[in-house]
MDAnalysis code that builds the backbone (N, CA, C; Angstrom):
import MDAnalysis as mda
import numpy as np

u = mda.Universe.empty(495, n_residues=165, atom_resindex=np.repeat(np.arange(165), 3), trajectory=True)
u.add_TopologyAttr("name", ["N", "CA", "C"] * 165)
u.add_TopologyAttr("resid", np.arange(1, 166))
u.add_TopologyAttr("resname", ["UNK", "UNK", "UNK", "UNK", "UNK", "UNK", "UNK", "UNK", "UNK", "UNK", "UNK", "UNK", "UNK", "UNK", "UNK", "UNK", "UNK", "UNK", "UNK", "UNK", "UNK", "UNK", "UNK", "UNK", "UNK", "UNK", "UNK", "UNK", "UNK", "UNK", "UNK", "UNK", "UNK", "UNK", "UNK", "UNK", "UNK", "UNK", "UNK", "UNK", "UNK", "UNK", "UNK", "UNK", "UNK", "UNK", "UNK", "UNK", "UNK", "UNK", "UNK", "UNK", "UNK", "UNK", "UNK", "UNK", "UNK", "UNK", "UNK", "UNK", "UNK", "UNK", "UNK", "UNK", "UNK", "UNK", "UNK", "UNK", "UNK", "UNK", "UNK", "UNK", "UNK", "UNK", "UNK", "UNK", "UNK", "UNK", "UNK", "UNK", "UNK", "UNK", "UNK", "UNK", "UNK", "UNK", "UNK", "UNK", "UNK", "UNK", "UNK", "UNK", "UNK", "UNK", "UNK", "UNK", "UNK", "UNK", "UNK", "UNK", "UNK", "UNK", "UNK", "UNK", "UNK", "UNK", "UNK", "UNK", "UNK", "UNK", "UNK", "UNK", "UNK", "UNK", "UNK", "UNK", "UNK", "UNK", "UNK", "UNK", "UNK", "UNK", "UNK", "UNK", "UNK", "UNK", "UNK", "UNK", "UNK", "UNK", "UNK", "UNK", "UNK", "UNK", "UNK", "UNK", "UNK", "UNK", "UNK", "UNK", "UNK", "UNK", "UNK", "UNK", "UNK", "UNK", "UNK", "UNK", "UNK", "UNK", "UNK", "UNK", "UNK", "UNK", "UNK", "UNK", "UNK", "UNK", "UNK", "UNK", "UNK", "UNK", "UNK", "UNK", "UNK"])
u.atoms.positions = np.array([
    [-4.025, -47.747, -44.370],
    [-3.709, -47.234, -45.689],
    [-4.820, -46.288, -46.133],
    [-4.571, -45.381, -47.057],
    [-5.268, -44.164, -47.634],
    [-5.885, -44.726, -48.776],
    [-6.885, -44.403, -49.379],
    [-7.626, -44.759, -50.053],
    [-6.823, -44.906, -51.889],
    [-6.107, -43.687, -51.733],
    [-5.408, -43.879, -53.229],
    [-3.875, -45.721, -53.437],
    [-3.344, -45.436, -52.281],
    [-2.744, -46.536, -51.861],
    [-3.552, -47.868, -52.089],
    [-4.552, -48.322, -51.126],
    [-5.749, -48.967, -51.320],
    [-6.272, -49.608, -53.286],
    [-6.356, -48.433, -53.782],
    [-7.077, -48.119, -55.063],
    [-5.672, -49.420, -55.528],
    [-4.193, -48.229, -55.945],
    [-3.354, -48.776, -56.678],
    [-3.115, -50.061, -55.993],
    [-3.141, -50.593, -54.931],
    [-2.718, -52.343, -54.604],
    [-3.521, -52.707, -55.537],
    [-5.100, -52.690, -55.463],
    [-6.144, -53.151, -55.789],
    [-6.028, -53.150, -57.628],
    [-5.493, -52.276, -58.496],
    [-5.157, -52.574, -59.323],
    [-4.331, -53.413, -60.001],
    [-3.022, -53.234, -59.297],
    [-1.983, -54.042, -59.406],
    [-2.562, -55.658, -59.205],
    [-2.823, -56.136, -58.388],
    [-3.885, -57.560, -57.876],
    [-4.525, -57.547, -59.308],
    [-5.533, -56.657, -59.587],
    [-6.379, -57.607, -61.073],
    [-5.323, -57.426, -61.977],
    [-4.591, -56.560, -62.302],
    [-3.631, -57.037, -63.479],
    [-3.037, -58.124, -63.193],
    [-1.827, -58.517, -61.863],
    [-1.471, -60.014, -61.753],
    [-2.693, -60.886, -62.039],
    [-3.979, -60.655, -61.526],
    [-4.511, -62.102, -61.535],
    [-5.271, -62.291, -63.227],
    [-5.227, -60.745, -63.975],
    [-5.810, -61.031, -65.156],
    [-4.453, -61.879, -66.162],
    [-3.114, -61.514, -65.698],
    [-1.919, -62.175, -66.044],
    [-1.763, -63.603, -65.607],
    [-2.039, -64.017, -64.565],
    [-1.998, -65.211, -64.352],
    [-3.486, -65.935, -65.045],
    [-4.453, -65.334, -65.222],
    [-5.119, -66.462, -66.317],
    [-4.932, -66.680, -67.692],
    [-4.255, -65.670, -67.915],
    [-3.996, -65.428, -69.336],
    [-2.976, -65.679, -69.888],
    [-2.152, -66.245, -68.668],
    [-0.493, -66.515, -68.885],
    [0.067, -67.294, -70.299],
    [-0.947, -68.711, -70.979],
    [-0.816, -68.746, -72.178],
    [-0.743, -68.263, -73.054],
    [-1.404, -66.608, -73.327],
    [-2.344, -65.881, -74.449],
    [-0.708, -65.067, -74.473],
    [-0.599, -64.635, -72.684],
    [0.695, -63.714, -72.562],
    [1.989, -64.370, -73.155],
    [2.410, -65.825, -73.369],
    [3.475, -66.129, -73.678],
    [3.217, -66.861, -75.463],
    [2.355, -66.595, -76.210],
    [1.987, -66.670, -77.449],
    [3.453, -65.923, -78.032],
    [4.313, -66.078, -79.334],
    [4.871, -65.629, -79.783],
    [4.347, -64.665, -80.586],
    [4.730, -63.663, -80.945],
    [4.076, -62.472, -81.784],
    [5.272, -61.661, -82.925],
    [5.068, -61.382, -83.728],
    [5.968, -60.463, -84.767],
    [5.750, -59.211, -83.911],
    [6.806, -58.529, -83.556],
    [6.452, -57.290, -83.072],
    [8.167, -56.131, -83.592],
    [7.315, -54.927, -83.737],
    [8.033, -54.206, -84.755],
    [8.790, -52.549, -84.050],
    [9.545, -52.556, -84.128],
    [10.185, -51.248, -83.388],
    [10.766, -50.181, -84.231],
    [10.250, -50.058, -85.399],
    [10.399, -49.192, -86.622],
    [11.487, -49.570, -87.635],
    [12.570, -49.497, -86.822],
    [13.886, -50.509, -87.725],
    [14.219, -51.419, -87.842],
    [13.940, -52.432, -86.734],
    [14.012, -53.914, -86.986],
    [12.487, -54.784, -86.671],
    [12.548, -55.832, -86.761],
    [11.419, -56.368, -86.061],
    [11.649, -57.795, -85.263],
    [10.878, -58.483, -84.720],
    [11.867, -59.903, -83.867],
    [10.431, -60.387, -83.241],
    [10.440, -61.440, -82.943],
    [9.783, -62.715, -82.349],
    [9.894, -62.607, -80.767],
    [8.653, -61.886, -80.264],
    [8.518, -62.461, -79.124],
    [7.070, -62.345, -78.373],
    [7.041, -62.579, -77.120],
    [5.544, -62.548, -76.746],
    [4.710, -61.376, -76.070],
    [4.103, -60.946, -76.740],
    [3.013, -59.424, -76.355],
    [2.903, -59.306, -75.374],
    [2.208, -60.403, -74.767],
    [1.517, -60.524, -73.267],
    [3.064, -60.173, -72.416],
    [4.012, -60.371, -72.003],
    [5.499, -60.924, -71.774],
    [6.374, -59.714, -71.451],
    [6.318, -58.562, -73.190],
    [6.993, -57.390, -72.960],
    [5.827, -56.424, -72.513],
    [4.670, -56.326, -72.442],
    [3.634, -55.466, -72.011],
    [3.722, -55.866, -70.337],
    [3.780, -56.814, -69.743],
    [3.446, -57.278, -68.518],
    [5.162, -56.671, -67.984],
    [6.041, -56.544, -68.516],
    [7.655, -56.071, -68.797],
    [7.405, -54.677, -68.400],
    [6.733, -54.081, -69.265],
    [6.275, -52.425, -69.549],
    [5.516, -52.281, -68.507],
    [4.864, -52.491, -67.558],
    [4.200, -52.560, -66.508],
    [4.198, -52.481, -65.557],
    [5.582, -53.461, -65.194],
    [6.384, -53.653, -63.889],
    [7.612, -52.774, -63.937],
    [7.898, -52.630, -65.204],
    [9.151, -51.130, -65.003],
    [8.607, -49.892, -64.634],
    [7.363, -49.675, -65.399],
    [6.718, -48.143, -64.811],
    [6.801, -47.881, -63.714],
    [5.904, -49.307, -63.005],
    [5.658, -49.392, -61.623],
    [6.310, -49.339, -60.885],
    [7.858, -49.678, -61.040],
    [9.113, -49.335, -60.272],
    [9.606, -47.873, -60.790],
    [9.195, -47.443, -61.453],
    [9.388, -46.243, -61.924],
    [8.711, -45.106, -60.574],
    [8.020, -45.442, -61.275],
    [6.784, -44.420, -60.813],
    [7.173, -44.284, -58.714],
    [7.431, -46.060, -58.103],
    [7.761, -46.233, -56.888],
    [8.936, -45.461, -56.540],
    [10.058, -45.577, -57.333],
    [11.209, -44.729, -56.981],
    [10.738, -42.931, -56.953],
    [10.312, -42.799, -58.173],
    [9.405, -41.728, -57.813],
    [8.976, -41.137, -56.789],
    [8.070, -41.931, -55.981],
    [7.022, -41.574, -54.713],
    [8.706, -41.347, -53.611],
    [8.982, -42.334, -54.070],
    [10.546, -42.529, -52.799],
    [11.248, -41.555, -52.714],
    [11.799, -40.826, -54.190],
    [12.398, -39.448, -54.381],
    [11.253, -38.596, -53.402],
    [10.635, -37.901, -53.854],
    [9.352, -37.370, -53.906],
    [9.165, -37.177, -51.821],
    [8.984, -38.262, -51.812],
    [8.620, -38.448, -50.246],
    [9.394, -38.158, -49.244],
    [10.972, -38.823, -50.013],
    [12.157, -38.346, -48.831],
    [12.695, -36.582, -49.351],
    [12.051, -36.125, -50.330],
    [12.424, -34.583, -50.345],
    [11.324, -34.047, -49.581],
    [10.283, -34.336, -49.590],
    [9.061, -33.898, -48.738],
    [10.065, -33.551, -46.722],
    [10.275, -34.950, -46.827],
    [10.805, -35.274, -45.578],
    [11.786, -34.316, -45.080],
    [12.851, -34.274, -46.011],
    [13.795, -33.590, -45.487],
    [13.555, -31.829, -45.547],
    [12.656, -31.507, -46.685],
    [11.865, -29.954, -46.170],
    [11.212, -29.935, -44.994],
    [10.351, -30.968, -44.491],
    [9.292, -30.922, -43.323],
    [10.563, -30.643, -42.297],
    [11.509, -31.119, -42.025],
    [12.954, -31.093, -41.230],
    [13.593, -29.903, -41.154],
    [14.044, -29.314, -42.370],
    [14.486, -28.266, -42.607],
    [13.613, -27.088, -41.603],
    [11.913, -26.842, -42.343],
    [11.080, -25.843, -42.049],
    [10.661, -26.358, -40.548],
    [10.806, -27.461, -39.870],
    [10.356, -28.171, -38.599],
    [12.117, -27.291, -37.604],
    [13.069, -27.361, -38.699],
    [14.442, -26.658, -36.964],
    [14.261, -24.735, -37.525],
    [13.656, -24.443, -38.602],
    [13.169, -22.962, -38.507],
    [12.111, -22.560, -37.748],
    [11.150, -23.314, -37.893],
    [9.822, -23.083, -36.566],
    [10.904, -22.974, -35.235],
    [11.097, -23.813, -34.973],
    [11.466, -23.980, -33.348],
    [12.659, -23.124, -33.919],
    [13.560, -22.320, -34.380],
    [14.291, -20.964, -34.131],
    [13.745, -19.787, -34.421],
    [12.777, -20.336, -34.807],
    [11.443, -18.458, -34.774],
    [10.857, -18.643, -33.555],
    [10.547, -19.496, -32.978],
    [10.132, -20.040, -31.769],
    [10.793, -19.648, -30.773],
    [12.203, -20.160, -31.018],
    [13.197, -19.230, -29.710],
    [12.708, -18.223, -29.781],
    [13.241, -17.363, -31.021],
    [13.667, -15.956, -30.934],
    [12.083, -15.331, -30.673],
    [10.802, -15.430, -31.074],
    [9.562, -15.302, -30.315],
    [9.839, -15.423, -28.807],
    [10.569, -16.326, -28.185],
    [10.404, -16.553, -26.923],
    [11.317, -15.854, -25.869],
    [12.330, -15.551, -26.640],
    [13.394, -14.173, -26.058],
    [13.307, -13.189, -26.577],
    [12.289, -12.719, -27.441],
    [11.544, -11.281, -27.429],
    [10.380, -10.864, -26.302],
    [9.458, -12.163, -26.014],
    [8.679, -11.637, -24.885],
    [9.699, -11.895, -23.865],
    [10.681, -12.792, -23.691],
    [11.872, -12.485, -21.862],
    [12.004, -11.428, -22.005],
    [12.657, -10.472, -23.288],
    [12.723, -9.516, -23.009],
    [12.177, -7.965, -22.732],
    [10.513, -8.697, -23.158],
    [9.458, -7.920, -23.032],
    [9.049, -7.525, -21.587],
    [9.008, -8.904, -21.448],
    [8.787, -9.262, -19.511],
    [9.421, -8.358, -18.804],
    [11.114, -8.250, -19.292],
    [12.202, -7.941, -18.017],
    [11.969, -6.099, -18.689],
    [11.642, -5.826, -19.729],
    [11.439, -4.553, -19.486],
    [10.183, -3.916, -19.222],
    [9.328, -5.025, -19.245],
    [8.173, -4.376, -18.724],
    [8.231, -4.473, -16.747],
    [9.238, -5.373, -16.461],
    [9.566, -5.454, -14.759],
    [10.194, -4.343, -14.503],
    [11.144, -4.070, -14.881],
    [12.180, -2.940, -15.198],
    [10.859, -1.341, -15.152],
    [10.237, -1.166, -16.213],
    [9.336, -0.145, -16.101],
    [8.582, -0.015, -14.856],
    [7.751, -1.554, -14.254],
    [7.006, -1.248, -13.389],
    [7.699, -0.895, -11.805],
    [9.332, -1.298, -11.499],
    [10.081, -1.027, -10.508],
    [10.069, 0.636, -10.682],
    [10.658, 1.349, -11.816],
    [10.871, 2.576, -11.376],
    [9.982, 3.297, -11.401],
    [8.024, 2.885, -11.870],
    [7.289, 3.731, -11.644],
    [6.921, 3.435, -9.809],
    [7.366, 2.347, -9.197],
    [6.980, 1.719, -7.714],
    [7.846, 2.969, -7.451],
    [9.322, 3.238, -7.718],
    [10.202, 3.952, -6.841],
    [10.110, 5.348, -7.153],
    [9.519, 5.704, -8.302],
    [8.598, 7.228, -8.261],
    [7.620, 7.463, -7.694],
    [6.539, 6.195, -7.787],
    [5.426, 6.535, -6.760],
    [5.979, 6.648, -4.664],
    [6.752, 5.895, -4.591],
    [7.446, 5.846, -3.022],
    [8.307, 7.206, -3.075],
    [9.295, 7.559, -3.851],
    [9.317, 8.822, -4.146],
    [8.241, 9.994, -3.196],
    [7.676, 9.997, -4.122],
    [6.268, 11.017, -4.566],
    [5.555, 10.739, -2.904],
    [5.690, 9.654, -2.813],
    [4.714, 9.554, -1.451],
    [5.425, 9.764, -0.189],
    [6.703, 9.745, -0.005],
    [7.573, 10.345, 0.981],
    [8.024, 11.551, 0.611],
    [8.366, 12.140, -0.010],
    [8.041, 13.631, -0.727],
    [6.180, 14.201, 0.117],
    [5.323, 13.816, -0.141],
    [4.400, 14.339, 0.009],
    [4.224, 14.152, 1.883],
    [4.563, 12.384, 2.221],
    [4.811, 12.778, 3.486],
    [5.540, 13.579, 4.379],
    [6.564, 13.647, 4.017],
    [7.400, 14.704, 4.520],
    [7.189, 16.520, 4.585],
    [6.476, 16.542, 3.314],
    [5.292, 17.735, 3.293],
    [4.268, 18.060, 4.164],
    [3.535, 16.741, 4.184],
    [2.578, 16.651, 5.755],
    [3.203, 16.705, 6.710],
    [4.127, 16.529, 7.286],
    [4.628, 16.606, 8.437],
    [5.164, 18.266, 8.373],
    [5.675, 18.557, 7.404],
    [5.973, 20.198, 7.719],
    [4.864, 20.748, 7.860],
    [3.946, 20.485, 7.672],
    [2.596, 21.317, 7.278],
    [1.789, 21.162, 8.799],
    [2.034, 20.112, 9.298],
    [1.809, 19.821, 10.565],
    [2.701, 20.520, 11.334],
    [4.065, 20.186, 11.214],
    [4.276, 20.757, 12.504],
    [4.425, 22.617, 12.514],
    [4.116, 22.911, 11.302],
    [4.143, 24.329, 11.220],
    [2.363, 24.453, 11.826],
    [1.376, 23.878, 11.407],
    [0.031, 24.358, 11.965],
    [0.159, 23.679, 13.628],
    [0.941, 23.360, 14.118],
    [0.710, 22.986, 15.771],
    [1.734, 24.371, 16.189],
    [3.058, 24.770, 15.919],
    [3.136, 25.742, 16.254],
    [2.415, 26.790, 16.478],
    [1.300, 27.251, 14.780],
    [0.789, 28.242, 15.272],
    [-0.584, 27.935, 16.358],
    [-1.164, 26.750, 16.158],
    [-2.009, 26.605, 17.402],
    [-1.388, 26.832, 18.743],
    [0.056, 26.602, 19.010],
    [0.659, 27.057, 20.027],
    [0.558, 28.152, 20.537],
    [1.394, 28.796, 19.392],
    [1.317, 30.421, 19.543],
    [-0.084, 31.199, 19.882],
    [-1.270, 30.618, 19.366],
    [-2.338, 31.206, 19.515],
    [-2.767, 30.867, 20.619],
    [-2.499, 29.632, 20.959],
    [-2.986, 29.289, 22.952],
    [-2.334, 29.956, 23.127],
    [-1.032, 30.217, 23.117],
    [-0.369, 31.273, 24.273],
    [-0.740, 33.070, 24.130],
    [-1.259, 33.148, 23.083],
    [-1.655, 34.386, 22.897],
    [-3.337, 34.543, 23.724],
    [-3.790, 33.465, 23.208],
    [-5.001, 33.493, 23.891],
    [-5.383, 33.300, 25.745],
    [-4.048, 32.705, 25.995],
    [-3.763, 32.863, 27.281],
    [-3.343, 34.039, 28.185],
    [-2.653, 34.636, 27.032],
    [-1.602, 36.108, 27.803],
    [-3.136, 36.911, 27.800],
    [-4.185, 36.843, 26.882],
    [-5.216, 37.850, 26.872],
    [-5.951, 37.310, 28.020],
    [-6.453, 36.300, 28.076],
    [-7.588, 35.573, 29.030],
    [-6.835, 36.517, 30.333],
    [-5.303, 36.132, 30.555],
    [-4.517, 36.342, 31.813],
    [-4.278, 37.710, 31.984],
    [-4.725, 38.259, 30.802],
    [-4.316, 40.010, 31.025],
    [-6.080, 40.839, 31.192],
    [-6.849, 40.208, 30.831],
    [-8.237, 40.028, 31.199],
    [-8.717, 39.516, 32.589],
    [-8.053, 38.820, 32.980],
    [-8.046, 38.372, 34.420],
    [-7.304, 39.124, 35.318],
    [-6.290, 39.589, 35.000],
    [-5.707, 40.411, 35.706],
    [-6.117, 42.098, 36.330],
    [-6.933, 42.603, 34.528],
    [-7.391, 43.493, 34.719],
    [-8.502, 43.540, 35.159],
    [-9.467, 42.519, 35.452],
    [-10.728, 41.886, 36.402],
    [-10.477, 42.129, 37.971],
    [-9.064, 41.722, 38.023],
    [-8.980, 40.976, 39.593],
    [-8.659, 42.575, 39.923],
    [-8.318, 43.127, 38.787],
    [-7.544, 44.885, 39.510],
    [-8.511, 45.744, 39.489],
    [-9.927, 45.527, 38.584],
    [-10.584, 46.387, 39.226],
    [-12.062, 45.997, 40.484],
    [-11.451, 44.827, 40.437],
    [-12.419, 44.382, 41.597],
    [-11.528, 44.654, 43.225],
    [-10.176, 44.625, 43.005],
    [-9.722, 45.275, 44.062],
    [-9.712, 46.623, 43.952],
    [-9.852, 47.251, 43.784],
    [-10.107, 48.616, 43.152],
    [-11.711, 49.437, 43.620],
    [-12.382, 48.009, 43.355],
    [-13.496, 48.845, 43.931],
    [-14.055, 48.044, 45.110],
    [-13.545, 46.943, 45.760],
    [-13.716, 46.625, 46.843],
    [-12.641, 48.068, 47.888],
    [-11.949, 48.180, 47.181],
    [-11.181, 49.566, 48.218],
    [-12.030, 50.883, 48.031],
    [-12.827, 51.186, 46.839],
    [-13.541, 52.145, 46.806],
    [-15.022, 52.285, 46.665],
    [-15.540, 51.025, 46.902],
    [-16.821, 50.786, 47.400],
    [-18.028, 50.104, 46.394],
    [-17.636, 50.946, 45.277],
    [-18.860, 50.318, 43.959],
    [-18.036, 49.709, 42.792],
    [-18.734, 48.908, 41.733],
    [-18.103, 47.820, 41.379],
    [-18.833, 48.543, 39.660],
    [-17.391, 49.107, 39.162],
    [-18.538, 49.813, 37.314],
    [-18.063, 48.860, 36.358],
    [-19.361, 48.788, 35.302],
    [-19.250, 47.549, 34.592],
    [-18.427, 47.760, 33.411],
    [-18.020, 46.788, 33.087],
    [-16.962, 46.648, 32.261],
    [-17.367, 47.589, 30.974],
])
């Protein structure tokens, strides 16, 4: 129990037990007056009366009071958990479009990178052609250089002296 709980038992207890010693004093007859009439009865009796009605008063009270508490905590307890969903199928759907984004930047970058390979390979096989072409050019010269070597070395083995290139 909480300390205010605690407090009110603890009151309630000395009033019964100041009522139970006093229980003679409480059942004394008394003139007592209610503005328009007046009548015979005992102080201690309708005060100890006035006491225990509050107190059921006041209890129904806490009871109202507690079960409206209750049934708001209920109410605002199934709105959490449906802000909760809908929080929770805003990031699914955060997720699936942020999956969604990162697939078609994968299939632009694969794109882009077979695009560029396919570039290298033209680029290749266009620079091995011309290395081709240039061996064979560089060959027809070497071979037309050799040729014109071998022709004037027969040339001057038939005519005796050998003039320099």
């Amino acid at each position: 129990m909480n300390f205010r709980t605690t407090f009110l038992v603890a009151i309630l207890a000395l009033i019964a037990i100041f009522a139970a010693i006093n229980w003679t004093a409480f059942l004394a007859p008394t003139s007592l007056s209610l503005i328009f009439t007046e009548f015979q009865a005992p102080l201690g009796v309708v005060m100890l009366g006035i006491v225990i009605l509050l107190t059921a008063v006041f209890l129904l009270y806490i009871l109202a009071l507690q079960t409206s508490v209750l049934f708001e905590n209920r109410r605002l307890t199934k709105q959490l958990e449906s802000q909760r969903d809908l929080a929770d199928q805003a990031e699914r759907s955060r997720f699936t479009d942020l999956r969604g984004y990162l697939q078609s930047e994968l299939e632009q970058l694969n794109r882009r990178q077979t695009e560029q390979q396919t570039l290298l390979a033209t680029r290749l096989d266009q620079l091995q052609k011309d290395i081709h072409l240039r061996v064979q050019q560089t060959e027809n010269a070497v071979a037309a250089q050799v040729g014109e070597l071998d022709d004037r070395l027969q040339r001057s083995a038939a005519g005796g002296a050998i003039k320099p290139i």
